[in-house]
Biopython code that builds the backbone (N, CA, C, O; Angstrom):
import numpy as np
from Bio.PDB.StructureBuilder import StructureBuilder

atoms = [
    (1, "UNK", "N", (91.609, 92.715, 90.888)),
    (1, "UNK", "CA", (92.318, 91.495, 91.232)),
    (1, "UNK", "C", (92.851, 91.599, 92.660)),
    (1, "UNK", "O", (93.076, 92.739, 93.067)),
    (2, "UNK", "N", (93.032, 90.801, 93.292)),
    (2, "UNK", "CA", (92.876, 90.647, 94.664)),
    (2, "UNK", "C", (94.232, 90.176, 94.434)),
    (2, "UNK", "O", (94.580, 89.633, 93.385)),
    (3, "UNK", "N", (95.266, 90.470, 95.788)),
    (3, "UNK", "CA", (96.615, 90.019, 95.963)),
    (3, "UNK", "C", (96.386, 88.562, 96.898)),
    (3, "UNK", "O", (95.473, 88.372, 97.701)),
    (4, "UNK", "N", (97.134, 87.916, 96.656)),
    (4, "UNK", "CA", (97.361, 86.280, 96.879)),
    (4, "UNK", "C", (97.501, 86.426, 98.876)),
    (4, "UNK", "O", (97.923, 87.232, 99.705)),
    (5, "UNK", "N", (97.068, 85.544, 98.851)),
    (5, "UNK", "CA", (96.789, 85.673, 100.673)),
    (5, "UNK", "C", (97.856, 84.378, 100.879)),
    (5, "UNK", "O", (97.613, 83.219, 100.543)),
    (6, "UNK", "N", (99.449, 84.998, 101.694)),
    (6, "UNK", "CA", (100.326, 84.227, 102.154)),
    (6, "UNK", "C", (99.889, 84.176, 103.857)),
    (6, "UNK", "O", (99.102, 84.796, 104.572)),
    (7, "UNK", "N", (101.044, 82.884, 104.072)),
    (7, "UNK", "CA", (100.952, 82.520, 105.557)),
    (7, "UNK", "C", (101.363, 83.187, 106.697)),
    (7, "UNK", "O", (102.556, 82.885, 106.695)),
    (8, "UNK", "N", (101.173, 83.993, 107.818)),
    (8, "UNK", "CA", (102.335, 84.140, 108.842)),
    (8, "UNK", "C", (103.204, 83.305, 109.648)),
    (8, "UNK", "O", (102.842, 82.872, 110.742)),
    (9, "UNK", "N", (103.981, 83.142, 109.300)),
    (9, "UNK", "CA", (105.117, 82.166, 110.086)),
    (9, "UNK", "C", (105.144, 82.379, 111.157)),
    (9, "UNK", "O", (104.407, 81.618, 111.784)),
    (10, "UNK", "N", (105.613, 83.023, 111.700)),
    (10, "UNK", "CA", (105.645, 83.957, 112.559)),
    (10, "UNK", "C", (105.516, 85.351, 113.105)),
    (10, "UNK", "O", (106.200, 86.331, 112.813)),
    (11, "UNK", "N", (104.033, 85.218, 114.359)),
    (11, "UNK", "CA", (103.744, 86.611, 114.013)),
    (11, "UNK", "C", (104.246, 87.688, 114.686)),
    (11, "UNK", "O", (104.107, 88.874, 114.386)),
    (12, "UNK", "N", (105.082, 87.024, 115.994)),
    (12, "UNK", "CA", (106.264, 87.796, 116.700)),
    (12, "UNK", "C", (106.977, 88.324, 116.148)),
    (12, "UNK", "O", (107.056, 89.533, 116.366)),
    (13, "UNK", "N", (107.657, 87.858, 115.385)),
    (13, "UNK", "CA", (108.913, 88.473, 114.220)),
    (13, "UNK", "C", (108.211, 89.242, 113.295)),
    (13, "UNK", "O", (108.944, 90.179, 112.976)),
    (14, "UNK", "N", (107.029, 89.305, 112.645)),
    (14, "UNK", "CA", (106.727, 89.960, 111.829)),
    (14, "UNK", "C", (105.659, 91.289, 112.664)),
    (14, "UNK", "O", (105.407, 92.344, 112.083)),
    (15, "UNK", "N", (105.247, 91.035, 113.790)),
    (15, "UNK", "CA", (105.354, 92.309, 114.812)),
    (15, "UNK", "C", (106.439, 93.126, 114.567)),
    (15, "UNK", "O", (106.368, 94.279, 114.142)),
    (16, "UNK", "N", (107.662, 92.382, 114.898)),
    (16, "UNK", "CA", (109.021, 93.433, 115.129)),
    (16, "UNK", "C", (109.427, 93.777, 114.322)),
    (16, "UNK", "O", (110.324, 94.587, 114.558)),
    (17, "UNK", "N", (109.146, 93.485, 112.759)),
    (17, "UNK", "CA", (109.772, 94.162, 111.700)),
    (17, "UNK", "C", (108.583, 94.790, 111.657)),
    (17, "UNK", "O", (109.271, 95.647, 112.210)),
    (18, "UNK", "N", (107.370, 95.292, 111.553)),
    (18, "UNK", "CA", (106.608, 96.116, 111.114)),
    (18, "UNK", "C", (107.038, 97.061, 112.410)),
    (18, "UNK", "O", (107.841, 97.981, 112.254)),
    (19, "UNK", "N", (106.634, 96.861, 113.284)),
    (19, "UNK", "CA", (107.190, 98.329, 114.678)),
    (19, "UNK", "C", (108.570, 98.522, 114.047)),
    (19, "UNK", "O", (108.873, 99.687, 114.306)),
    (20, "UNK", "N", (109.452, 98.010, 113.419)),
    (20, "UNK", "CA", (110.779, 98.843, 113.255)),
    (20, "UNK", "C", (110.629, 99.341, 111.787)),
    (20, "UNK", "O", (111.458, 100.211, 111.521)),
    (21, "UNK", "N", (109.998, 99.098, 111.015)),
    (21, "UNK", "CA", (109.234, 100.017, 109.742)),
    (21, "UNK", "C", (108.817, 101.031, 110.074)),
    (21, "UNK", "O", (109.375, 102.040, 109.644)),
    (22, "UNK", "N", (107.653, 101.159, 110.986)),
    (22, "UNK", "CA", (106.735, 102.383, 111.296)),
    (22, "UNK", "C", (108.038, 103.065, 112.212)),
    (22, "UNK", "O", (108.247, 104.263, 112.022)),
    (23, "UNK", "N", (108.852, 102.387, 113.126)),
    (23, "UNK", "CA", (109.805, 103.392, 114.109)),
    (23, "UNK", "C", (110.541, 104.526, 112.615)),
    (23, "UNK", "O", (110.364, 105.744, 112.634)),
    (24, "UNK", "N", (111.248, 103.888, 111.572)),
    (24, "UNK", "CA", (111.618, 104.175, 110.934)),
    (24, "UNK", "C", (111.526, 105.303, 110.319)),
    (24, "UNK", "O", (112.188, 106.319, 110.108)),
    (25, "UNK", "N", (110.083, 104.643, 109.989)),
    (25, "UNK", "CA", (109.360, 106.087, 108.692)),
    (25, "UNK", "C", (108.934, 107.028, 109.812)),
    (25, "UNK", "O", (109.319, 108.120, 109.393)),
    (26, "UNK", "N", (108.345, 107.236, 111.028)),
    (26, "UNK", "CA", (108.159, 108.018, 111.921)),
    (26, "UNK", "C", (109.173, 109.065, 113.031)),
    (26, "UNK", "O", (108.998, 109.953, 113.866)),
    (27, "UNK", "N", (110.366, 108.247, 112.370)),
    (27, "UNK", "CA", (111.697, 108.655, 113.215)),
    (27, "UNK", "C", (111.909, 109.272, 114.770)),
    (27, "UNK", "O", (112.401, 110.249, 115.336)),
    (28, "UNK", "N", (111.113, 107.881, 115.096)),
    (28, "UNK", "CA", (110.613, 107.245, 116.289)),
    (28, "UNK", "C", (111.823, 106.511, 116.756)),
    (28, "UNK", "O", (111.980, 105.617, 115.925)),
    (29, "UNK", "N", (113.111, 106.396, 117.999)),
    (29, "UNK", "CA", (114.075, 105.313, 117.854)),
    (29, "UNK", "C", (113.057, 104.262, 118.845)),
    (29, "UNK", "O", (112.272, 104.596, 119.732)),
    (30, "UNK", "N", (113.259, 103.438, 118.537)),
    (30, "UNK", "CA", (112.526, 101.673, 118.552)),
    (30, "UNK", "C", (112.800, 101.356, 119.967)),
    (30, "UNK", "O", (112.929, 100.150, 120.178)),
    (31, "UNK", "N", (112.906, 102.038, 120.863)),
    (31, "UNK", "CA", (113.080, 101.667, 122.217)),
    (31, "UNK", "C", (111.686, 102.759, 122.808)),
    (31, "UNK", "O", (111.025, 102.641, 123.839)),
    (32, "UNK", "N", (111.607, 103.563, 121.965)),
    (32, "UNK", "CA", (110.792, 104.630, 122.189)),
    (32, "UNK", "C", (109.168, 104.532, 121.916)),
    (32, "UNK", "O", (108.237, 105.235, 122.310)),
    (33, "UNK", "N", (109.226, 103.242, 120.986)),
    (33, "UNK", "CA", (108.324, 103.018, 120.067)),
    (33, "UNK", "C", (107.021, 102.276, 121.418)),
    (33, "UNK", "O", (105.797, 102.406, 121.420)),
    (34, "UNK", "N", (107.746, 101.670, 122.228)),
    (34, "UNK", "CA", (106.646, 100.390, 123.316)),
    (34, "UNK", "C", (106.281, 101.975, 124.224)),
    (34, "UNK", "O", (106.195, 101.800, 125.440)),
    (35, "UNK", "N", (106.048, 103.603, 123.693)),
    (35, "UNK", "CA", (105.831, 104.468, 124.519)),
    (35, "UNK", "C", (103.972, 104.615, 123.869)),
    (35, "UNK", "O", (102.999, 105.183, 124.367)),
    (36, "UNK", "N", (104.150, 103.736, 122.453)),
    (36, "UNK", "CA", (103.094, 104.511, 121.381)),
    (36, "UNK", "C", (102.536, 103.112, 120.896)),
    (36, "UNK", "O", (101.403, 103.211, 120.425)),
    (37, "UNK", "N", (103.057, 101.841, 120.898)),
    (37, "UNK", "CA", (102.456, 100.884, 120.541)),
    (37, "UNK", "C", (103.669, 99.834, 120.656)),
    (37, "UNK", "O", (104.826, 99.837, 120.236)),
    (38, "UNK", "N", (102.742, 98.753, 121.562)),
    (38, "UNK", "CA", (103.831, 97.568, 122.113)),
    (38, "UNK", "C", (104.473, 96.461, 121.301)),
    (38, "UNK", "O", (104.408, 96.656, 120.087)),
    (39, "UNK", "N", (104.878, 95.715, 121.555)),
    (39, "UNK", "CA", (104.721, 94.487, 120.572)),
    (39, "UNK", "C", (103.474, 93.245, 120.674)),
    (39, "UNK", "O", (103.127, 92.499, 119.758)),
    (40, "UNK", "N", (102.884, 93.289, 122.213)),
    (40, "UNK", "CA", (101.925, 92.971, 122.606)),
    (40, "UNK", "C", (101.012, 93.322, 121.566)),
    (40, "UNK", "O", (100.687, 92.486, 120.723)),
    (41, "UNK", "N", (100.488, 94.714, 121.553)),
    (41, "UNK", "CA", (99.342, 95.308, 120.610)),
    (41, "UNK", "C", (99.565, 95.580, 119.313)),
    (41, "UNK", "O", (98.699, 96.084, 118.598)),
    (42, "UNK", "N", (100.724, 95.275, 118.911)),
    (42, "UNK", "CA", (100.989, 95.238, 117.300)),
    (42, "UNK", "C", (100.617, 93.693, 116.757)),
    (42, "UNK", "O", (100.004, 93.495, 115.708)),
    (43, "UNK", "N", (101.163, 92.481, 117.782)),
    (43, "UNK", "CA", (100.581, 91.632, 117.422)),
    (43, "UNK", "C", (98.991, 91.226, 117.247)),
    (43, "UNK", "O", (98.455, 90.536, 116.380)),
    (44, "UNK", "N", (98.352, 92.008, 118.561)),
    (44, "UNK", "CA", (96.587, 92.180, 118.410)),
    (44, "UNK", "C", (96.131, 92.389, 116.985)),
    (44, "UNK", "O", (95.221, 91.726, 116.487)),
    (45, "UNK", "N", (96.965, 93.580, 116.182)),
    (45, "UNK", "CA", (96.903, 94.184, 115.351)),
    (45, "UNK", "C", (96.563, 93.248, 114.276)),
    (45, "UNK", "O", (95.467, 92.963, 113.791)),
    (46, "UNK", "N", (97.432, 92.942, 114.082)),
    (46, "UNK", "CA", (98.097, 91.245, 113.051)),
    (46, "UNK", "C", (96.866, 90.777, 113.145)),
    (46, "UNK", "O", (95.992, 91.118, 112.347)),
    (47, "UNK", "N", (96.656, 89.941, 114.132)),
    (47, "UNK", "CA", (95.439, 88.819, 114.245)),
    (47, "UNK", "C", (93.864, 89.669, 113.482)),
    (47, "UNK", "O", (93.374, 89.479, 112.369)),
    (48, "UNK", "N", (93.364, 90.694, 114.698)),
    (48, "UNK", "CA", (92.637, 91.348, 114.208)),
    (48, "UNK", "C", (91.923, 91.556, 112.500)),
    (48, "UNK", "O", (90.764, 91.517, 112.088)),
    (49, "UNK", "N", (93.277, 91.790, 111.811)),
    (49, "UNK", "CA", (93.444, 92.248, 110.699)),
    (49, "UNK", "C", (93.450, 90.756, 109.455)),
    (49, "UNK", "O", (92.866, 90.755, 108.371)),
    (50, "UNK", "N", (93.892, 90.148, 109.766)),
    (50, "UNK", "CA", (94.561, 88.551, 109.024)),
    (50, "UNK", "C", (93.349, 88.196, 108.744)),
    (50, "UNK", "O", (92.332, 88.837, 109.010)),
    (51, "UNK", "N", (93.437, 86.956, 108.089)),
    (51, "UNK", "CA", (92.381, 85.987, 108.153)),
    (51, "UNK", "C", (92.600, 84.827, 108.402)),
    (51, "UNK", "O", (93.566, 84.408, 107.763)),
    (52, "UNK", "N", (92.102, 84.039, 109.105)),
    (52, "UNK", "CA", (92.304, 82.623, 109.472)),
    (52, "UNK", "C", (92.306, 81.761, 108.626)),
    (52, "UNK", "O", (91.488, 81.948, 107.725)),
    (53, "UNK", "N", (93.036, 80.691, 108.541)),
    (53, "UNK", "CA", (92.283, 79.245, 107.383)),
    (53, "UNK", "C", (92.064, 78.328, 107.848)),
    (53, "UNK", "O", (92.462, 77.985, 108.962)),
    (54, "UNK", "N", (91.510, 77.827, 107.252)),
    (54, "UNK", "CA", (90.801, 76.343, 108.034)),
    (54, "UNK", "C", (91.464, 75.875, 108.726)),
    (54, "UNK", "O", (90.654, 75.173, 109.330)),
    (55, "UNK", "N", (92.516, 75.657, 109.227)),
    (55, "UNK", "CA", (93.686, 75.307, 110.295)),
    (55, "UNK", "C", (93.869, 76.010, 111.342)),
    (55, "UNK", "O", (94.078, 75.592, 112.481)),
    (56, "UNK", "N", (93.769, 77.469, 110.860)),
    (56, "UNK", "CA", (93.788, 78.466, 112.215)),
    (56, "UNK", "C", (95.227, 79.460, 111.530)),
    (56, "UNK", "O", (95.715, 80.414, 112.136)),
    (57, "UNK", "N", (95.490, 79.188, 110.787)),
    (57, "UNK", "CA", (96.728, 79.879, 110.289)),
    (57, "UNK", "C", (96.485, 81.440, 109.850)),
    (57, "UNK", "O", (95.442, 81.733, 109.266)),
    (58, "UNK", "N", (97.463, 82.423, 110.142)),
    (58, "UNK", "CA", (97.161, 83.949, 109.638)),
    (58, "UNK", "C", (97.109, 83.863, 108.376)),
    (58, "UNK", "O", (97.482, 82.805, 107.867)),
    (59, "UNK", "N", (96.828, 84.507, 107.874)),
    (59, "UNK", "CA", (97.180, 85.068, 106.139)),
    (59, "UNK", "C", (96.934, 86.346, 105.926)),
    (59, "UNK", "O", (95.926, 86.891, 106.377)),
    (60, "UNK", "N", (97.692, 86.865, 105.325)),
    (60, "UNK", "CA", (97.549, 88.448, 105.310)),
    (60, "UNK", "C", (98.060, 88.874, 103.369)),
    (60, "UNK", "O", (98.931, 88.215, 102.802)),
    (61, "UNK", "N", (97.736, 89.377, 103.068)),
    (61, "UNK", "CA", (98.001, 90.170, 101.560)),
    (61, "UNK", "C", (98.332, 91.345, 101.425)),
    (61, "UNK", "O", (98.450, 91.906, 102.514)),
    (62, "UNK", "N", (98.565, 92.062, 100.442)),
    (62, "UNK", "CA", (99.167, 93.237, 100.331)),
    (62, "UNK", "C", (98.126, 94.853, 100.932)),
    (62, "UNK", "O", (98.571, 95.999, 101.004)),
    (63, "UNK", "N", (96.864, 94.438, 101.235)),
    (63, "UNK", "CA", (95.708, 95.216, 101.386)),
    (63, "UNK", "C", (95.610, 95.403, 103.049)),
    (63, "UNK", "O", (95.574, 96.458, 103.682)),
    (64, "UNK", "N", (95.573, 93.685, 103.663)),
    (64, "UNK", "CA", (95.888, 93.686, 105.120)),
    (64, "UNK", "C", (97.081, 94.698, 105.630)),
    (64, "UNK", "O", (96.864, 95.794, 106.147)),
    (65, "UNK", "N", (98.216, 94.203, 105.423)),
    (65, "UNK", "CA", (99.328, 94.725, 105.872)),
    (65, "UNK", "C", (98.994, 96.565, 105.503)),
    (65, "UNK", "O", (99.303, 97.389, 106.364)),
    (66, "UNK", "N", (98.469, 96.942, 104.410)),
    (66, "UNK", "CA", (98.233, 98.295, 104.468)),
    (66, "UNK", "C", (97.543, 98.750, 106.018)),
    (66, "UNK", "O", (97.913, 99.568, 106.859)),
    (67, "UNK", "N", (96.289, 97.745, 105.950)),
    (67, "UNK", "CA", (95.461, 97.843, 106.952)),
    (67, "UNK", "C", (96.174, 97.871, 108.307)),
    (67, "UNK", "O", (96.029, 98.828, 109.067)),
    (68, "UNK", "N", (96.839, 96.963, 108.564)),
    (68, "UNK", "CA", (97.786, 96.737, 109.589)),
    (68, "UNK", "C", (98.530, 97.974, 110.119)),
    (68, "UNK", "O", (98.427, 98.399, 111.270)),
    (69, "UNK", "N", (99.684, 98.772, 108.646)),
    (69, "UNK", "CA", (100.384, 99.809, 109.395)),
    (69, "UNK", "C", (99.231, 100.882, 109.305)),
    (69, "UNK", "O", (99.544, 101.729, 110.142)),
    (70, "UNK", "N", (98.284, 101.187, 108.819)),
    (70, "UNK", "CA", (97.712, 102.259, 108.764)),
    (70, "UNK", "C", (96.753, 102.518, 110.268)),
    (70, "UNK", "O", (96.532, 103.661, 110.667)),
    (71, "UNK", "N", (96.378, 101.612, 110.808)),
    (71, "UNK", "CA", (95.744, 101.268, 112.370)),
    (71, "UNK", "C", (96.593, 101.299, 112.863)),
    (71, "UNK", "O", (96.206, 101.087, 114.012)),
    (72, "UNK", "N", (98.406, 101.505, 112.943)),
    (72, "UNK", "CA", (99.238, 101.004, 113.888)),
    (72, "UNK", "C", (99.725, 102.873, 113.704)),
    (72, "UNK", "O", (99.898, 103.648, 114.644)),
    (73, "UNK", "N", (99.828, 103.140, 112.478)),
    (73, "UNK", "CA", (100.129, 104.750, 112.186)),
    (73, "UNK", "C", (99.044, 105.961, 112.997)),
    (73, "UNK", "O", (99.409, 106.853, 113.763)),
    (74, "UNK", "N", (97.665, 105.656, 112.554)),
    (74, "UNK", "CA", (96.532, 106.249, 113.377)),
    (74, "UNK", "C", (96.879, 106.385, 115.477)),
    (74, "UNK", "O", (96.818, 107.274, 116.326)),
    (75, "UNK", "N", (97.226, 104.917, 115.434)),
    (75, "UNK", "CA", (97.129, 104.504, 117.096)),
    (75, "UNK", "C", (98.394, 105.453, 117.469)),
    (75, "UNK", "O", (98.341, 105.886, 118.620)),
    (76, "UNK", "N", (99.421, 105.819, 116.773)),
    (76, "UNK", "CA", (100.849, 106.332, 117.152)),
    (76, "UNK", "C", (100.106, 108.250, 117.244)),
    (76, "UNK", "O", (100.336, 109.018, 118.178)),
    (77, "UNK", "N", (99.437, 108.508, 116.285)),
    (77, "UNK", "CA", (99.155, 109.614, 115.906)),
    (77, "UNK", "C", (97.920, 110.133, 116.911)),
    (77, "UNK", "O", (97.901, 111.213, 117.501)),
    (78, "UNK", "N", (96.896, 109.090, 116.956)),
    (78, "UNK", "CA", (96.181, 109.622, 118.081)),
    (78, "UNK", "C", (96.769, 110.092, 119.952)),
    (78, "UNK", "O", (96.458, 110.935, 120.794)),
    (79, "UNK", "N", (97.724, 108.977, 119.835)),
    (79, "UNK", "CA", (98.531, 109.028, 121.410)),
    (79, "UNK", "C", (99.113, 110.651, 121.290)),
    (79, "UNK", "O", (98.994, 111.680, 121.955)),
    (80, "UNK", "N", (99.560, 110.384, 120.487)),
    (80, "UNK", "CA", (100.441, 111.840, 120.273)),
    (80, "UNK", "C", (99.636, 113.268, 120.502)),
    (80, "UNK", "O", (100.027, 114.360, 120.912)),
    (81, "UNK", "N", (98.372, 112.802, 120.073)),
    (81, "UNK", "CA", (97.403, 114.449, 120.255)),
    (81, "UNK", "C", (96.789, 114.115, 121.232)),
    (81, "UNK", "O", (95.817, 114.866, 121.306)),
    (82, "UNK", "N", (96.788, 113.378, 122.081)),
    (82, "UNK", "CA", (95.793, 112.982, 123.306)),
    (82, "UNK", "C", (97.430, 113.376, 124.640)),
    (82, "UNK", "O", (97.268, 113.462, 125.857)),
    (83, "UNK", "N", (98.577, 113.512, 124.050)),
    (83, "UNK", "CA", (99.022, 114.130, 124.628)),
    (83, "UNK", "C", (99.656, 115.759, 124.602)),
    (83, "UNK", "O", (100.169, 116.489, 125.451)),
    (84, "UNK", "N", (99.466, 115.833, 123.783)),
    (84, "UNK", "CA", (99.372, 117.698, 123.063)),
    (84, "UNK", "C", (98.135, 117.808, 123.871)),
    (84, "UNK", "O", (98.372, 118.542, 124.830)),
    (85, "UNK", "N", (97.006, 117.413, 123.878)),
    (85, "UNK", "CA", (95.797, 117.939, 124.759)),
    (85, "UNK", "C", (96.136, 117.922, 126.078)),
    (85, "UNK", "O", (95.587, 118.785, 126.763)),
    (86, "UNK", "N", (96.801, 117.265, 126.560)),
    (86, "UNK", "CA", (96.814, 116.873, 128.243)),
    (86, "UNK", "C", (97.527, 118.113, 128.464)),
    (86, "UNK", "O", (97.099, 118.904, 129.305)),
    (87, "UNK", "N", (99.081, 118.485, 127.466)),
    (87, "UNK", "CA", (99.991, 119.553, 127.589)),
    (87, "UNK", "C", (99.443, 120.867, 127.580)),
    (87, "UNK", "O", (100.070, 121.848, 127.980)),
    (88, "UNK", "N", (97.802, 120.918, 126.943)),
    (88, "UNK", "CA", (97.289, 122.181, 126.632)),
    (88, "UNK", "C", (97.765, 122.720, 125.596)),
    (88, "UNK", "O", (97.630, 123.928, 125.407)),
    (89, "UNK", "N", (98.456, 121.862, 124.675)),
    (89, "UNK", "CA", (98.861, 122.561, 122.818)),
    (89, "UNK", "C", (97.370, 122.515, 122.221)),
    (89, "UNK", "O", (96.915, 123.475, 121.599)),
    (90, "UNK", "N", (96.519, 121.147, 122.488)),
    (90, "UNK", "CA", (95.675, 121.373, 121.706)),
    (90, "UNK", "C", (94.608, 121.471, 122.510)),
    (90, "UNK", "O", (94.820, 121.476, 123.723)),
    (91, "UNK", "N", (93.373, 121.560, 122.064)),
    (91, "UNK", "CA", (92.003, 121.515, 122.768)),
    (91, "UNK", "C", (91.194, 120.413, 121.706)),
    (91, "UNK", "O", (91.216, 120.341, 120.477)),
    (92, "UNK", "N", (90.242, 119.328, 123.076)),
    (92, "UNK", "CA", (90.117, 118.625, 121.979)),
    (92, "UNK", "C", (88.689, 118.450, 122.541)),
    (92, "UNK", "O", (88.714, 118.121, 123.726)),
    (93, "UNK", "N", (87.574, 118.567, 122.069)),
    (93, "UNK", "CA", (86.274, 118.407, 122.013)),
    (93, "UNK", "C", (85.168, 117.284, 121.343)),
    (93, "UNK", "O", (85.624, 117.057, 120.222)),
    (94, "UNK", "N", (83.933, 116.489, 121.522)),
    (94, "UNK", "CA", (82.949, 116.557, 121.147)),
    (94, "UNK", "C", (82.390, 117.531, 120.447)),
    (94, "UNK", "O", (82.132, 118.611, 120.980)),
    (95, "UNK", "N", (82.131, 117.283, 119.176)),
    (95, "UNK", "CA", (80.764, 117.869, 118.700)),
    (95, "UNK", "C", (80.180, 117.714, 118.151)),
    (95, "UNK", "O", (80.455, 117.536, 116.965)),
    (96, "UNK", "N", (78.580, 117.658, 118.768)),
    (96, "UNK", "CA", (77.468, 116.970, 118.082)),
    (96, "UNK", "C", (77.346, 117.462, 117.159)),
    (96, "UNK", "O", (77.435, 116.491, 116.408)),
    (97, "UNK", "N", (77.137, 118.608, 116.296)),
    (97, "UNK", "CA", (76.999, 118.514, 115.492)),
    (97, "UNK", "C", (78.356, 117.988, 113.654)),
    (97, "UNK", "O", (78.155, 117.972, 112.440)),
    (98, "UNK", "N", (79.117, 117.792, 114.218)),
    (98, "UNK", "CA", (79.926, 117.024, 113.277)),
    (98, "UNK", "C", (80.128, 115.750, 113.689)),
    (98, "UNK", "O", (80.550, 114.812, 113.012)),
    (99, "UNK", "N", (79.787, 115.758, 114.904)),
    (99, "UNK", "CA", (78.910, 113.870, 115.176)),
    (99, "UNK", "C", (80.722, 113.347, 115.011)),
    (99, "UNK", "O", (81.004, 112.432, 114.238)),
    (100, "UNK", "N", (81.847, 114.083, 115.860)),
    (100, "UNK", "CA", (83.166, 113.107, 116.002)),
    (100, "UNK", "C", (84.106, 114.438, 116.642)),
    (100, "UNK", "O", (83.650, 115.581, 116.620)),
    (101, "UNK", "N", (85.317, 114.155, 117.143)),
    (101, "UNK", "CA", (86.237, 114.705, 117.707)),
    (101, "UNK", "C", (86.710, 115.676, 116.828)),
    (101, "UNK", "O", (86.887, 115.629, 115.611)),
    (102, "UNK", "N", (86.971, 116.985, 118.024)),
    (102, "UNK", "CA", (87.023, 117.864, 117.151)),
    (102, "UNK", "C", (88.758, 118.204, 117.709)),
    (102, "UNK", "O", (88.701, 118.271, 118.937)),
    (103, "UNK", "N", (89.869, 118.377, 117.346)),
    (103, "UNK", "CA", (91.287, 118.479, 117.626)),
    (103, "UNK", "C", (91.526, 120.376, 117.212)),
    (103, "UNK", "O", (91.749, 120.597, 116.022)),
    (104, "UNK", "N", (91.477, 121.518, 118.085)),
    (104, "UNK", "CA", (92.403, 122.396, 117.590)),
    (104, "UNK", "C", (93.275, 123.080, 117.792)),
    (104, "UNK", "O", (93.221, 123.483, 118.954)),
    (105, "UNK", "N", (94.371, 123.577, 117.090)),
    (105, "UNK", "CA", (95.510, 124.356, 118.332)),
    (105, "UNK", "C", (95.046, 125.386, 118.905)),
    (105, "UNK", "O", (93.973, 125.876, 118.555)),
    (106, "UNK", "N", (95.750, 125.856, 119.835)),
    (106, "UNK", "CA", (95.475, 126.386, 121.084)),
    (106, "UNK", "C", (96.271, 127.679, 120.922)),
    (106, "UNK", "O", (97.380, 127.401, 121.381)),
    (107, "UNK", "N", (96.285, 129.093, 120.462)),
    (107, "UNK", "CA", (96.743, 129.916, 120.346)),
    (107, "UNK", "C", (97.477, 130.887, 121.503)),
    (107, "UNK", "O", (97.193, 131.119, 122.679)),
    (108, "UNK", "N", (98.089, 131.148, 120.999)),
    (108, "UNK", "CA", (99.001, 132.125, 122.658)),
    (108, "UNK", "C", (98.023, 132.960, 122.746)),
    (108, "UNK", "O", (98.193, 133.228, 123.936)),
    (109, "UNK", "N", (97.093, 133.619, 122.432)),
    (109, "UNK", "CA", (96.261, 134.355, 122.733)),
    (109, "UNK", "C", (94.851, 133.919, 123.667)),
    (109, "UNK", "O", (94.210, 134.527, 124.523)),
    (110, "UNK", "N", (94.740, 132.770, 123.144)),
    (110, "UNK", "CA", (93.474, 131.247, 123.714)),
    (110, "UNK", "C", (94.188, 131.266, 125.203)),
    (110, "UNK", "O", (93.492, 131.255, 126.219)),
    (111, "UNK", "N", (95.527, 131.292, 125.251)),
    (111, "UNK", "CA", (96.826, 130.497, 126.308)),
    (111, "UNK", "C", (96.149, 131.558, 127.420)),
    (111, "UNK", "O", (95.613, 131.097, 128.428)),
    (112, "UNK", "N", (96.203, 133.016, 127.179)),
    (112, "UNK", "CA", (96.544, 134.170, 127.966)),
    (112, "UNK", "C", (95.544, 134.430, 128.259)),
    (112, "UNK", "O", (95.614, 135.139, 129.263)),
    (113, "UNK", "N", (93.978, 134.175, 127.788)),
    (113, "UNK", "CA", (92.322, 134.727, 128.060)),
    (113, "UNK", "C", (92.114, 133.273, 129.336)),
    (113, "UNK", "O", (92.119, 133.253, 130.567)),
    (114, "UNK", "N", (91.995, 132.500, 128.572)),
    (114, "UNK", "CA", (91.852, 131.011, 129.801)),
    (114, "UNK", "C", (92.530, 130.709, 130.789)),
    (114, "UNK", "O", (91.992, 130.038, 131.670)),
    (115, "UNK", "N", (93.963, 131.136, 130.929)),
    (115, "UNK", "CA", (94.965, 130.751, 132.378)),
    (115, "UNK", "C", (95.935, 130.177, 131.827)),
    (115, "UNK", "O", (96.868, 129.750, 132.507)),
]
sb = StructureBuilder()
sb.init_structure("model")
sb.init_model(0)
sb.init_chain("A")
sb.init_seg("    ")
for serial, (resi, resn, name, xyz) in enumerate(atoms, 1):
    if name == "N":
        sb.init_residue(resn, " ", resi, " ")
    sb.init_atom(name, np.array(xyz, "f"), 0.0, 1.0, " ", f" {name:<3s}", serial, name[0])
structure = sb.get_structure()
């Protein structure tokens, strides 16, 4: 059974309560949050994700909105190791043969052979 597809009223406001959900559960403070995902691109998010109705109106259900924070959780989580890599915590690679990104820590021993 499929959950009932309501309207967005507004998708500004419902941007800013989902970024202050995810600030929340991430214990992220919400000024900190436009460092990892804006309100600009949370709203992208929304649209992206919704479905239109014959009017042009959002609608989103209990499955979207999963969809929604879980792309908005990923986007917070990838920034975060794309800056552990820049710092040299992690090392982050291609590889063809697992055909996707490969993320691993970087050992004090890795630290002291490489520079």
């Amino acid at each position: 059974m499929q959950d009932k597809l309501v309207k967005v009223k507004d998708v500004k406001a419902m941007a800013r309560h989902i970024r202050r959900d995810i600030a929340k559960q991430q214990g992220v403070p919400i000024k900190e949050l436009k460092d990892f995902i804006t309100q600009n691109e949370m709203i992208s998010l929304i649209r992206q994700y919704s479905q239109p109705n014959e009017v042009g109106d959002l609608l989103v259900n209990c499955q979207i909105l999963d969809k929604i924070f879980k792309e908005a959780y990923n986007w917070i989580v990838g920034i975060e190791i794309s800056r552990l890599a820049a710092a040299g915590t992690f090392d982050v690679y291609w590889s063809d043969d697992k055909n996707s990104m490969v993320f691993a820590a970087i050992t004090e021993k890795e630290k002291d052979i490489n520079g």
